[in-house]
C-alpha positions as a LaTeX table, in Angstrom:
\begin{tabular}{lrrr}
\hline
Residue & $x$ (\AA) & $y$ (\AA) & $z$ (\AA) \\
\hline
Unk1 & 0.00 & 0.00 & 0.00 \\
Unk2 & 1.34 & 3.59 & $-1.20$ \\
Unk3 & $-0.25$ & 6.65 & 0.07 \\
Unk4 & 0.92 & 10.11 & 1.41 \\
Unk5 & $-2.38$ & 10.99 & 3.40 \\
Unk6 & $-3.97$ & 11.44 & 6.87 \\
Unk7 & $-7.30$ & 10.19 & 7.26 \\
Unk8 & $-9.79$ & 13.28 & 7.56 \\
Unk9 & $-13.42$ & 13.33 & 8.51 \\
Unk10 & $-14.44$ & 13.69 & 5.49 \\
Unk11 & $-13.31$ & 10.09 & 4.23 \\
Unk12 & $-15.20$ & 8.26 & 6.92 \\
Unk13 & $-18.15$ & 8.33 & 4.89 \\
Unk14 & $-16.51$ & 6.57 & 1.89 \\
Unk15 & $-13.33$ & 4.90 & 2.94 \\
Unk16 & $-12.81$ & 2.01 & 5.50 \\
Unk17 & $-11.52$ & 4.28 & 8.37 \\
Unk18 & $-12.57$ & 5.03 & 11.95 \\
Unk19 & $-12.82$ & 8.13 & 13.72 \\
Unk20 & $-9.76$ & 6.37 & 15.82 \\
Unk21 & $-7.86$ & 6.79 & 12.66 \\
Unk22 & $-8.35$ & 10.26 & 12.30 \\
Unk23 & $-4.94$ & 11.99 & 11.90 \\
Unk24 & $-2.98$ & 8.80 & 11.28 \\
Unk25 & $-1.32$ & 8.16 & 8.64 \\
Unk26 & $-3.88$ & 6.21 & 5.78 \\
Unk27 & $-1.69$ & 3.27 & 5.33 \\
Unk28 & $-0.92$ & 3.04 & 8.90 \\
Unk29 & $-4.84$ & 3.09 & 9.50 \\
Unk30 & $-5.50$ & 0.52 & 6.84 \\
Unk31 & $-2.35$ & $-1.77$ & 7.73 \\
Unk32 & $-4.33$ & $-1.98$ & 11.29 \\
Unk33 & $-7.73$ & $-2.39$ & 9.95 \\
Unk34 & $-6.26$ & $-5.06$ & 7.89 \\
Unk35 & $-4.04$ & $-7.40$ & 10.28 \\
Unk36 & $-7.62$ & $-6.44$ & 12.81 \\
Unk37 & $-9.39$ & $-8.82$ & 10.06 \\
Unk38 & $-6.99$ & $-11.47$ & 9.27 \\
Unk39 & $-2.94$ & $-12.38$ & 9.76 \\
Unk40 & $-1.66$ & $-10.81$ & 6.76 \\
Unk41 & 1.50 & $-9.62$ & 6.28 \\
Unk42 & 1.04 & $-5.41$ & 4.73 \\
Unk43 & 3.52 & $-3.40$ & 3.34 \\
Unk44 & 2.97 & 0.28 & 3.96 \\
Unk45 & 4.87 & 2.99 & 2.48 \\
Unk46 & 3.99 & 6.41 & 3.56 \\
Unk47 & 4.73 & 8.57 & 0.47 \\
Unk48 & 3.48 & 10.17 & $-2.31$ \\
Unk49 & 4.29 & 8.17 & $-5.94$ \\
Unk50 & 6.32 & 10.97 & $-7.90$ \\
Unk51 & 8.18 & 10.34 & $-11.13$ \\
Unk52 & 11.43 & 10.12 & $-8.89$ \\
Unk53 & 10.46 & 7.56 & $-7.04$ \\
Unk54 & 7.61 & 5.63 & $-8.98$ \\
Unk55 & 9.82 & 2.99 & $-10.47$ \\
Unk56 & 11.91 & 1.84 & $-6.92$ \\
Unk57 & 8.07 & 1.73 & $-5.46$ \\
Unk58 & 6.68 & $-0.22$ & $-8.26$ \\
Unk59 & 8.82 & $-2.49$ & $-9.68$ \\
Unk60 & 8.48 & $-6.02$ & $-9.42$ \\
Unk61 & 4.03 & $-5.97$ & $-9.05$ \\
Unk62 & 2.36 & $-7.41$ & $-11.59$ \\
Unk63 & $-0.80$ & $-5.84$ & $-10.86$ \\
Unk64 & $-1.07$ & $-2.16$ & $-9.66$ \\
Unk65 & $-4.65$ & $-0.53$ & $-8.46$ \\
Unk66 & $-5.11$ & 3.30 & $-8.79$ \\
Unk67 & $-7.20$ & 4.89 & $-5.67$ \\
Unk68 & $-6.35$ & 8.27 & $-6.27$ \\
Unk69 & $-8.24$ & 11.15 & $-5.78$ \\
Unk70 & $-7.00$ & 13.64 & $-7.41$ \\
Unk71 & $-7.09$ & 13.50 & $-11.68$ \\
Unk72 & $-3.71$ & 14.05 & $-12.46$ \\
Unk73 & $-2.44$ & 11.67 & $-10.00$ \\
Unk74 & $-4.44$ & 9.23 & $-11.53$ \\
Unk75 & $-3.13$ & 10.19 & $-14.67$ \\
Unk76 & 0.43 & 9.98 & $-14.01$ \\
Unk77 & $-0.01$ & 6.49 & $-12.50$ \\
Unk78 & $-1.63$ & 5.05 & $-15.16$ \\
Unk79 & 0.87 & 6.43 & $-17.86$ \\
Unk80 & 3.34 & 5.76 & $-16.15$ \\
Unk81 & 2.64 & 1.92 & $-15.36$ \\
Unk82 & 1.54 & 1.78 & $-19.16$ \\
Unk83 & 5.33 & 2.88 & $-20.15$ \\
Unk84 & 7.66 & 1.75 & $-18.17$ \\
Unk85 & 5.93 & $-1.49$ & $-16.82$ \\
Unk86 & 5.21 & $-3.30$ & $-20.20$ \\
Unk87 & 4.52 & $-6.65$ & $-18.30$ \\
Unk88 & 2.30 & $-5.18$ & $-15.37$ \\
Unk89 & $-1.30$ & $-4.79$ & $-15.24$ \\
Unk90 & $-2.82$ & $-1.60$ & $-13.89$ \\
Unk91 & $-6.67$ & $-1.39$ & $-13.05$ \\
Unk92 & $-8.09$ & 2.44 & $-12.39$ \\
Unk93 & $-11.05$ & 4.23 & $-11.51$ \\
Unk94 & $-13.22$ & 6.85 & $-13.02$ \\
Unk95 & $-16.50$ & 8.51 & $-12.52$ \\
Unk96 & $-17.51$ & 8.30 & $-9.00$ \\
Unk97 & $-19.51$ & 10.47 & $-8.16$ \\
Unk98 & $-23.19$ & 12.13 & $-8.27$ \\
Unk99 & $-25.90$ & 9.23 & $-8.00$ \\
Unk100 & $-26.53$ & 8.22 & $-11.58$ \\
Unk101 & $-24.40$ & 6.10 & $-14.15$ \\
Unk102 & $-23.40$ & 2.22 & $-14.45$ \\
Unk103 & $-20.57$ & 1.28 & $-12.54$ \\
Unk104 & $-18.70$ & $-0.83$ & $-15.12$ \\
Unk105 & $-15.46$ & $-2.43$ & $-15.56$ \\
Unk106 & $-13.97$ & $-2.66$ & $-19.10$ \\
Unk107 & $-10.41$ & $-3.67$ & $-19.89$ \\
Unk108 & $-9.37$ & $-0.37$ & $-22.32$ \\
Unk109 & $-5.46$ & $-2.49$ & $-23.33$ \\
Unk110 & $-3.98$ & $-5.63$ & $-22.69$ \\
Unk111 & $-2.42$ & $-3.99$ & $-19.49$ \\
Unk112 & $-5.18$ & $-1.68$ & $-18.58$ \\
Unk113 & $-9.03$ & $-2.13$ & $-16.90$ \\
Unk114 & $-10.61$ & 1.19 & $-16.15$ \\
Unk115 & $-13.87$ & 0.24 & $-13.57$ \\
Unk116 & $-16.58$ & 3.50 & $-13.02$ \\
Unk117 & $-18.63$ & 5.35 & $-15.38$ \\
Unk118 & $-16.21$ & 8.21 & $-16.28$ \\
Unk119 & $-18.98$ & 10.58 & $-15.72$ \\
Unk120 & $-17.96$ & 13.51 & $-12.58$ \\
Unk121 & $-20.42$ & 15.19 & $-11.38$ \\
Unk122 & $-19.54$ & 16.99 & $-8.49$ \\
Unk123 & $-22.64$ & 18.68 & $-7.90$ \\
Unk124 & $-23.95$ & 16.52 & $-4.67$ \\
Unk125 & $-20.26$ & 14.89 & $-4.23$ \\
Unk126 & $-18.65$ & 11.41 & $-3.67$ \\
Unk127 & $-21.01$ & 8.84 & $-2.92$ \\
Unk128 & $-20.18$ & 6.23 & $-0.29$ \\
Unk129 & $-22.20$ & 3.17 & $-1.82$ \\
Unk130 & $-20.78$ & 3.82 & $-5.59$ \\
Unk131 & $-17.08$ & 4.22 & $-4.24$ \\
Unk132 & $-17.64$ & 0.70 & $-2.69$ \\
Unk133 & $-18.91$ & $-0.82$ & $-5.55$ \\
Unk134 & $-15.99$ & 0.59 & $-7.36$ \\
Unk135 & $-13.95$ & $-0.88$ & $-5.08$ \\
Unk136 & $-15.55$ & $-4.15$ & $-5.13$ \\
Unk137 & $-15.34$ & $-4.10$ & $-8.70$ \\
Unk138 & $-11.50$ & $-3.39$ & $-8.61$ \\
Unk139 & $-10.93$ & $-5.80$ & $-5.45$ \\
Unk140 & $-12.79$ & $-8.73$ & $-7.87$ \\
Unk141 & $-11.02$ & $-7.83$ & $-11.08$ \\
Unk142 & $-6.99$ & $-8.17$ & $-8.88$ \\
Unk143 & $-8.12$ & $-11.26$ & $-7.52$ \\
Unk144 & $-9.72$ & $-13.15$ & $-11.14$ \\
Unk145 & $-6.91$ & $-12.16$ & $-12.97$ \\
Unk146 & $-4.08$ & $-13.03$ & $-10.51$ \\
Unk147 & $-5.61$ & $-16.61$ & $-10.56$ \\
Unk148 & $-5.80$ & $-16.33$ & $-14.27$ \\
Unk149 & $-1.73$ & $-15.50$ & $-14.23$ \\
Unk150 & $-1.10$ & $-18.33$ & $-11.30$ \\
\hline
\end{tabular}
C-alpha cells in the first residue's frame, strides 16, 4: 500500500476508516484495519508516488490498483505503469460520483481495466455506496486475474 495521506473526517463516509484513525497516517490506519481482520503480512509505504520515485516503489508488481483522488495523480499512475511497466497490469477508476451512471469495468489495453462510469459530477459529491462498488469491482477484477496469471 502507497499513500501520502492522513485520514480526515471527510473520508469516513466513503473509505474504511474510523474516527480512531483520524490523523494517522492512511496506510498506517489501513495496515491496522487489515491485520484487525486477518494475519496478513502489509507493506505500507507512507509517500506520495512521484516520477522520482515511482519505479523503486513499483517495480516487481504485476498488478497495480489506482485509488487516487486527485485526476492528475491518476493520470500519471496510469501512464506511467503503461510505459515503463510493459509486463504489469494496472486497473483504475473513473467517474464516482453524483448518484446516476453504471458502474462498469472494461479492460481499455492488454495492461489496462478502467472500472466507473467516467462521468464527474460533483454537484452533490462522492457517494459512499458507488465508491464501494468501485472498489468491489476493482478488489474482484486483482483477484480473477491473478488466478488467471497463477
Amino acid at each position: 500500500m502507497v499513500d501520502f495521506d492522513i485520514v480526515e473526517q471527510s473520508n469516513l463516509n466513503r473509505q474504511y476508516y474510523f474516527k480512531k484513525h483520524l490523523g494517522m497516517p492512511k496506510v498506517k490506519a489501513l495496515k491496522s484495519v487489515l491485520t484487525e481482520i486477518d494475519d496478513v503480512c502489509v507493506d505500507d509505504i507512507n509517500q506520495k508516488i512521484t516520477q522520482e520515485n515511482a519505479k523503486e516503489i513499483l517495480s516487481g508488481f504485476d498488478i497495480i490498483c489506482e485509488a487516487f483522488d486527485d485526476a492528475s495523480q491518476k493520470a500519471f499512475l496510469t501512464n506511467y505503469v503503461l510505459l515503463s511497466f510493459k509486463n504489469s497490469l494496472i486497473i483504475a477508476s473513473s467517474g464516482m460520483s453524483g448518484l446516476d451512471g453504471d458502474i462498469k469495468t472494461k479492460k481499455i489495453n492488454e495492461n489496462f481495466y478502467l472500472c466507473g462510469d467516467g462521468v464527474s459530477d460533483m454537484s452533490i459529491g462522492v457517494m459512499s455506496p458507488r465508491v464501494s462498488i468501485c472498489a468491489g469491482n476493482m478488489a474482484n477484477l486483482i483477484l480473477k486475474l491473478s488466478l488467471e496469471r497463477g
